[in-house]
ZAMARGU-4260 file (C-alpha; in steps of 0.2 Angstrom, whole numbers, plus 5000, padded with zeros to 4 digits):
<rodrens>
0) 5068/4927/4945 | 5058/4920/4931 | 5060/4929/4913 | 5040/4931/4913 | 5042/4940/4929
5) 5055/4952/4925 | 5044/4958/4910 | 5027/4962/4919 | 5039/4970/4933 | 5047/4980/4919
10) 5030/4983/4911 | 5021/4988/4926 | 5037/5001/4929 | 5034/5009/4912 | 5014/5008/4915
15) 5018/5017/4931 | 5031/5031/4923 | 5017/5034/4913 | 5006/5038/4926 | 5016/5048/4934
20) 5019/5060/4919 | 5000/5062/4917 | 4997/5065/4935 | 5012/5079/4934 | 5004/5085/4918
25) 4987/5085/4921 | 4981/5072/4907 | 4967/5064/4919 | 4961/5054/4901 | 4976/5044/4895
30) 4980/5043/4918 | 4961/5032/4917 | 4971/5018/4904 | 4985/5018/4913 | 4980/5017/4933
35) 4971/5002/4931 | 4986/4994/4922 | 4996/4995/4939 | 4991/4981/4949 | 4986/4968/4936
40) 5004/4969/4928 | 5011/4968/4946 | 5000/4954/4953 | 5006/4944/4936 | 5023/4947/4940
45) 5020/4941/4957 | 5010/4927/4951 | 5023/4920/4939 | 5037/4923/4952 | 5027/4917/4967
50) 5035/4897/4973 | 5021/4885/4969 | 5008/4878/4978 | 5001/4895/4982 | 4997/4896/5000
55) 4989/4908/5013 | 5006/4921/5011 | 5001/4922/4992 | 4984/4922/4991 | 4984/4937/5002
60) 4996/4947/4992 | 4985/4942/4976 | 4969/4950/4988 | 4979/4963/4995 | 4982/4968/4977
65) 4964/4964/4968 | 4959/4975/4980 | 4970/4991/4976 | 4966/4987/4958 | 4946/4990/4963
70) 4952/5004/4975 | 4961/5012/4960 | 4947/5012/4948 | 4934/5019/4960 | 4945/5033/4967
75) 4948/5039/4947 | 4928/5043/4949 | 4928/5050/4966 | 4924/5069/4956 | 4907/5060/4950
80) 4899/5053/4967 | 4906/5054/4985 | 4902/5034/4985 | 4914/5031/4973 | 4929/5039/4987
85) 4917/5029/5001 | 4920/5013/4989 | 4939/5016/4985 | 4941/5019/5005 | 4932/5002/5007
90) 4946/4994/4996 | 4961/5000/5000 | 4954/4997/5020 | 4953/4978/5012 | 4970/4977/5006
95) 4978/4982/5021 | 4969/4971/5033 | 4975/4958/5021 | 4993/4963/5023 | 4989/4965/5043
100) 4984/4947/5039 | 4999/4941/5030 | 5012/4951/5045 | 5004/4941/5059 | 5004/4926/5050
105) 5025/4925/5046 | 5032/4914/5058 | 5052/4916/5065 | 5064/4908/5079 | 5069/4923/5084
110) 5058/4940/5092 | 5056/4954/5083 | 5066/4971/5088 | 5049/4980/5093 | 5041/4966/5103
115) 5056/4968/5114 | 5052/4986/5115 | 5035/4990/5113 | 5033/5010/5115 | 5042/5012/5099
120) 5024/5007/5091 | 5020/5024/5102 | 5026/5034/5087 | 5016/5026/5075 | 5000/5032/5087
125) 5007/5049/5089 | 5007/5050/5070 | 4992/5046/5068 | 4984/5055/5080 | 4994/5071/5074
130) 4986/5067/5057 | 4968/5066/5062 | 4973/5084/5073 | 4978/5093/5056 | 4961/5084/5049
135) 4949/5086/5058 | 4939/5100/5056 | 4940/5097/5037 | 4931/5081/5038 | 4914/5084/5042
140) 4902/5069/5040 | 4921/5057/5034 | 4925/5059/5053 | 4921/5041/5059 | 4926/5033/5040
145) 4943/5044/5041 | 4946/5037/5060 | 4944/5018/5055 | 4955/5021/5041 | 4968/5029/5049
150) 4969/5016/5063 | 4968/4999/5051 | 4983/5010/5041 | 4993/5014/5056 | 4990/4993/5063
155) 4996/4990/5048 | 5013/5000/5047 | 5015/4993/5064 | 5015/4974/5059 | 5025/4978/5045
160) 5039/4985/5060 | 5036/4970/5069 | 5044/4960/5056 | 5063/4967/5058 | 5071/4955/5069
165) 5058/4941/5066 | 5061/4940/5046 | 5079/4943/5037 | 5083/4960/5039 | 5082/4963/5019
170) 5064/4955/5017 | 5059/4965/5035 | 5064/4982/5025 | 5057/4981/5011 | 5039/4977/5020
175) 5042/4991/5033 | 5047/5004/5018 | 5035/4998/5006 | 5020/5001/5023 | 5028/5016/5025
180) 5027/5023/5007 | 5008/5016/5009 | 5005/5026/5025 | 5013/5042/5016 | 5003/5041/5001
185) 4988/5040/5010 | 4991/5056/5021 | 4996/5066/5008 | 4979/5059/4997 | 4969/5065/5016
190) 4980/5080/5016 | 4975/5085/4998 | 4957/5081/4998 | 4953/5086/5015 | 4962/5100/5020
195) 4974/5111/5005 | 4975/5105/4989 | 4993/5106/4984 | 5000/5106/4968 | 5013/5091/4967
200) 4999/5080/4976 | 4995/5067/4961 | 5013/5066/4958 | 5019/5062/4974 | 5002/5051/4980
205) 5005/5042/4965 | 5025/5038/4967 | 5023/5035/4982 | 5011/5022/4980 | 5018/5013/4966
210) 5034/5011/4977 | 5023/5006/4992 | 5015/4994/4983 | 5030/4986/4975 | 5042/4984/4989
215) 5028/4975/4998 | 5028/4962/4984 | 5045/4961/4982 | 5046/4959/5001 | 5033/4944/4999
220) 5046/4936/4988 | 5060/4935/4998 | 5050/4929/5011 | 5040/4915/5002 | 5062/4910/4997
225) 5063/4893/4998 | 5078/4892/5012 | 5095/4886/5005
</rodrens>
Protein backbone atom coordinates (compact mmCIF):
# COMPACT_ATOMS: atom_id res chain seq x y z
CA UNK A 1 0.00 0.00 0.00
CA UNK A 2 1.06 3.37 -0.84
CA UNK A 3 2.79 5.42 2.17
CA UNK A 4 0.23 8.20 1.52
CA UNK A 5 -2.50 5.64 2.26
CA UNK A 6 -1.19 4.14 5.23
CA UNK A 7 -1.12 7.62 6.88
CA UNK A 8 -4.82 8.82 6.33
CA UNK A 9 -5.71 5.04 7.36
CA UNK A 10 -3.72 5.64 10.49
CA UNK A 11 -5.10 9.16 10.81
CA UNK A 12 -8.63 8.20 10.24
CA UNK A 13 -8.00 5.41 13.09
CA UNK A 14 -6.73 8.03 15.55
CA UNK A 15 -9.77 10.40 14.37
CA UNK A 16 -11.94 7.58 15.01
CA UNK A 17 -10.49 6.54 18.68
CA UNK A 18 -11.22 10.06 19.40
CA UNK A 19 -14.56 9.77 18.55
CA UNK A 20 -15.17 7.12 20.41
CA UNK A 21 -13.90 8.41 23.63
CA UNK A 22 -16.21 11.32 23.40
CA UNK A 23 -19.23 9.34 22.56
CA UNK A 24 -18.22 7.04 25.91
CA UNK A 25 -17.68 10.45 27.65
CA UNK A 26 -20.31 12.36 26.70
CA UNK A 27 -18.28 15.34 25.07
CA UNK A 28 -20.85 15.87 22.11
CA UNK A 29 -18.56 19.34 21.21
CA UNK A 30 -15.09 18.16 20.45
CA UNK A 31 -17.46 14.55 18.84
CA UNK A 32 -18.86 17.65 16.06
CA UNK A 33 -14.63 18.12 14.93
CA UNK A 34 -14.05 14.95 14.92
CA UNK A 35 -17.17 12.95 13.15
CA UNK A 36 -16.87 14.81 10.12
CA UNK A 37 -13.02 13.90 9.94
CA UNK A 38 -13.97 10.06 9.47
CA UNK A 39 -14.87 9.66 6.00
CA UNK A 40 -12.82 12.48 4.26
CA UNK A 41 -9.45 10.85 5.88
CA UNK A 42 -10.92 7.42 4.75
CA UNK A 43 -12.01 8.29 1.27
CA UNK A 44 -8.29 9.92 0.81
CA UNK A 45 -6.71 6.75 1.90
CA UNK A 46 -8.96 4.96 -0.51
CA UNK A 47 -8.33 7.44 -3.22
CA UNK A 48 -4.43 7.26 -3.03
CA UNK A 49 -4.65 3.48 -2.70
CA UNK A 50 -7.29 2.86 -5.36
CA UNK A 51 -5.46 1.43 -8.93
CA UNK A 52 -5.85 4.10 -11.54
CA UNK A 53 -8.16 4.82 -13.97
CA UNK A 54 -10.80 5.07 -11.54
CA UNK A 55 -13.72 3.13 -12.80
CA UNK A 56 -17.39 2.27 -11.92
CA UNK A 57 -16.03 0.01 -8.60
CA UNK A 58 -14.23 3.30 -7.28
CA UNK A 59 -16.40 5.93 -8.06
CA UNK A 60 -18.97 4.08 -5.96
CA UNK A 61 -16.99 3.56 -2.87
CA UNK A 62 -15.96 7.35 -3.27
CA UNK A 63 -20.20 8.14 -3.45
CA UNK A 64 -20.84 5.38 -1.07
CA UNK A 65 -18.51 7.35 1.24
CA UNK A 66 -19.40 11.25 0.36
CA UNK A 67 -22.55 10.24 1.29
CA UNK A 68 -21.97 8.80 4.96
CA UNK A 69 -19.88 11.94 5.36
CA UNK A 70 -23.18 14.12 4.57
CA UNK A 71 -25.22 11.42 6.57
CA UNK A 72 -22.69 11.90 9.43
CA UNK A 73 -22.97 15.62 9.74
CA UNK A 74 -26.80 15.85 9.66
CA UNK A 75 -27.48 13.12 12.16
CA UNK A 76 -25.02 15.22 14.60
CA UNK A 77 -28.20 17.87 14.42
CA UNK A 78 -30.83 15.31 14.54
CA UNK A 79 -31.66 16.92 18.39
CA UNK A 80 -32.26 20.40 16.48
CA UNK A 81 -35.07 19.31 13.70
CA UNK A 82 -36.50 15.85 12.87
CA UNK A 83 -35.40 16.89 9.07
CA UNK A 84 -32.07 16.73 10.00
CA UNK A 85 -32.53 12.48 11.12
CA UNK A 86 -35.02 12.53 7.69
CA UNK A 87 -31.91 13.96 5.77
CA UNK A 88 -29.12 11.61 7.58
CA UNK A 89 -31.57 8.64 6.79
CA UNK A 90 -31.64 9.89 3.06
CA UNK A 91 -27.83 9.54 3.07
CA UNK A 92 -26.92 6.78 4.50
CA UNK A 93 -30.13 5.13 2.36
CA UNK A 94 -27.69 6.69 -0.59
CA UNK A 95 -24.63 5.03 0.40
CA UNK A 96 -25.98 1.68 0.58
CA UNK A 97 -27.62 1.49 -2.56
CA UNK A 98 -24.29 2.55 -3.98
CA UNK A 99 -22.67 -0.40 -2.24
CA UNK A 100 -25.88 -2.64 -3.52
CA UNK A 101 -24.69 -1.10 -6.85
CA UNK A 102 -20.91 -2.00 -6.49
CA UNK A 103 -22.03 -6.03 -5.25
CA UNK A 104 -24.03 -6.64 -8.29
CA UNK A 105 -21.68 -5.21 -10.38
CA UNK A 106 -18.34 -7.73 -9.44
CA UNK A 107 -18.05 -10.17 -11.83
CA UNK A 108 -16.58 -14.05 -11.09
CA UNK A 109 -16.14 -17.58 -13.07
CA UNK A 110 -17.34 -19.14 -10.30
CA UNK A 111 -21.25 -19.01 -8.45
CA UNK A 112 -21.40 -17.70 -5.26
CA UNK A 113 -22.16 -20.11 -2.07
CA UNK A 114 -25.63 -18.42 -1.54
CA UNK A 115 -26.86 -18.38 -5.19
CA UNK A 116 -26.55 -22.09 -4.77
CA UNK A 117 -28.67 -21.91 -1.94
CA UNK A 118 -31.01 -19.27 -1.67
CA UNK A 119 -33.16 -19.62 1.70
CA UNK A 120 -30.05 -18.81 3.50
CA UNK A 121 -30.92 -15.08 2.47
CA UNK A 122 -34.20 -16.12 4.56
CA UNK A 123 -32.41 -15.19 7.54
CA UNK A 124 -31.43 -12.00 6.53
CA UNK A 125 -35.52 -11.38 6.06
CA UNK A 126 -36.37 -12.88 9.28
CA UNK A 127 -33.88 -10.39 10.83
CA UNK A 128 -35.33 -7.86 9.65
CA UNK A 129 -38.62 -8.37 10.00
CA UNK A 130 -37.75 -9.29 13.78
CA UNK A 131 -36.45 -5.74 13.82
CA UNK A 132 -39.20 -3.89 12.54
CA UNK A 133 -41.56 -6.34 15.24
CA UNK A 134 -39.47 -4.87 18.25
CA UNK A 135 -40.11 -1.33 16.48
CA UNK A 136 -42.81 -0.83 15.65
CA UNK A 137 -45.08 0.58 17.82
CA UNK A 138 -42.24 3.26 18.71
CA UNK A 139 -42.18 4.53 15.25
CA UNK A 140 -45.24 6.50 14.72
CA UNK A 141 -45.32 8.78 11.71
CA UNK A 142 -41.13 7.00 10.65
CA UNK A 143 -43.13 3.78 10.00
CA UNK A 144 -43.00 3.81 6.07
CA UNK A 145 -39.23 5.75 6.14
CA UNK A 146 -37.97 2.97 8.90
CA UNK A 147 -39.55 0.11 6.37
CA UNK A 148 -37.65 1.32 3.26
CA UNK A 149 -34.67 1.58 5.27
CA UNK A 150 -34.63 -1.45 6.66
CA UNK A 151 -35.15 -3.31 3.44
CA UNK A 152 -32.50 -1.24 1.10
CA UNK A 153 -29.99 -2.25 4.48
CA UNK A 154 -30.97 -5.80 4.62
CA UNK A 155 -30.50 -5.99 0.24
CA UNK A 156 -27.58 -4.79 1.08
CA UNK A 157 -26.15 -7.25 3.69
CA UNK A 158 -27.52 -9.80 1.20
CA UNK A 159 -25.37 -8.83 -1.77
CA UNK A 160 -22.52 -8.39 0.26
CA UNK A 161 -23.21 -12.46 1.14
CA UNK A 162 -23.47 -13.15 -2.36
CA UNK A 163 -19.95 -12.33 -2.74
CA UNK A 164 -18.42 -15.44 -0.80
CA UNK A 165 -17.75 -18.05 -3.47
CA UNK A 166 -17.91 -15.38 -6.35
CA UNK A 167 -14.99 -13.15 -5.05
CA UNK A 168 -11.61 -14.54 -3.10
CA UNK A 169 -12.74 -15.73 0.14
CA UNK A 170 -10.54 -12.76 2.06
CA UNK A 171 -12.11 -9.77 -0.10
CA UNK A 172 -15.82 -11.73 0.27
CA UNK A 173 -15.17 -11.41 4.15
CA UNK A 174 -14.25 -8.29 4.62
CA UNK A 175 -17.47 -6.92 2.44
CA UNK A 176 -19.79 -9.40 4.35
CA UNK A 177 -18.33 -8.23 7.92
CA UNK A 178 -17.88 -4.88 7.03
CA UNK A 179 -22.16 -4.92 5.74
CA UNK A 180 -22.64 -6.74 8.76
CA UNK A 181 -21.06 -4.18 11.13
CA UNK A 182 -23.13 -1.60 9.05
CA UNK A 183 -26.46 -3.56 9.60
CA UNK A 184 -25.59 -3.55 13.46
CA UNK A 185 -24.82 -0.12 13.90
CA UNK A 186 -27.88 0.79 12.37
CA UNK A 187 -30.24 -1.40 14.59
CA UNK A 188 -28.74 -0.46 17.55
CA UNK A 189 -28.99 3.51 16.33
CA UNK A 190 -33.20 2.40 15.66
CA UNK A 191 -32.95 0.49 18.81
CA UNK A 192 -31.73 3.57 20.67
CA UNK A 193 -33.82 6.24 19.26
CA UNK A 194 -36.83 4.51 18.75
CA UNK A 195 -37.50 2.17 21.46
CA UNK A 196 -34.94 2.42 24.96
CA UNK A 197 -32.21 4.43 25.08
CA UNK A 198 -29.30 2.59 26.38
CA UNK A 199 -26.36 3.82 27.89
CA UNK A 200 -23.34 2.19 25.71
CA UNK A 201 -25.45 3.23 22.51
CA UNK A 202 -22.88 6.00 20.97
CA UNK A 203 -20.05 3.84 21.95
CA UNK A 204 -21.09 0.91 20.30
CA UNK A 205 -23.14 2.59 17.10
CA UNK A 206 -19.94 4.46 16.61
CA UNK A 207 -17.43 1.22 16.66
CA UNK A 208 -19.30 -0.39 14.90
CA UNK A 209 -19.67 1.93 12.19
CA UNK A 210 -16.19 2.98 11.92
CA UNK A 211 -15.22 -0.88 11.46
CA UNK A 212 -18.20 -1.26 9.07
CA UNK A 213 -17.17 1.33 6.98
CA UNK A 214 -13.48 0.33 6.87
CA UNK A 215 -13.73 -3.34 6.12
CA UNK A 216 -15.83 -2.38 3.22
CA UNK A 217 -13.03 -0.23 1.76
CA UNK A 218 -10.47 -2.30 2.61
CA UNK A 219 -12.65 -5.18 0.88
CA UNK A 220 -12.83 -2.73 -2.42
CA UNK A 221 -9.06 -2.82 -2.42
CA UNK A 222 -8.53 -6.41 -2.63
CA UNK A 223 -10.89 -6.55 -5.10
CA UNK A 224 -9.85 -3.69 -7.45
CA UNK A 225 -5.99 -6.05 -6.97
CA UNK A 226 -4.65 -6.00 -10.10
CA UNK A 227 -4.33 -10.22 -10.69
CA UNK A 228 -0.79 -11.48 -10.55
Amino acid sequence: MKPGARVAFAAFFLAAAADIWFSATGDNASGHFTKPLLMPLLMVGYWIAAPRPFGLFQKLMVGGLVFSWLGDILLMFDDAAGLFFIGGLLSFLTTHVLYIRYFTATRSKTDSFFRKRPLLFLAVLAYTIELLYVLWSHLGPMKIPVIIYGIIISLMLAMALWQYGKLSSLTAWLFIIGASFFVMSDSMLAIDKFKQHFALAPVMVMSTYILAQFLIVRGSLRHLEPVK
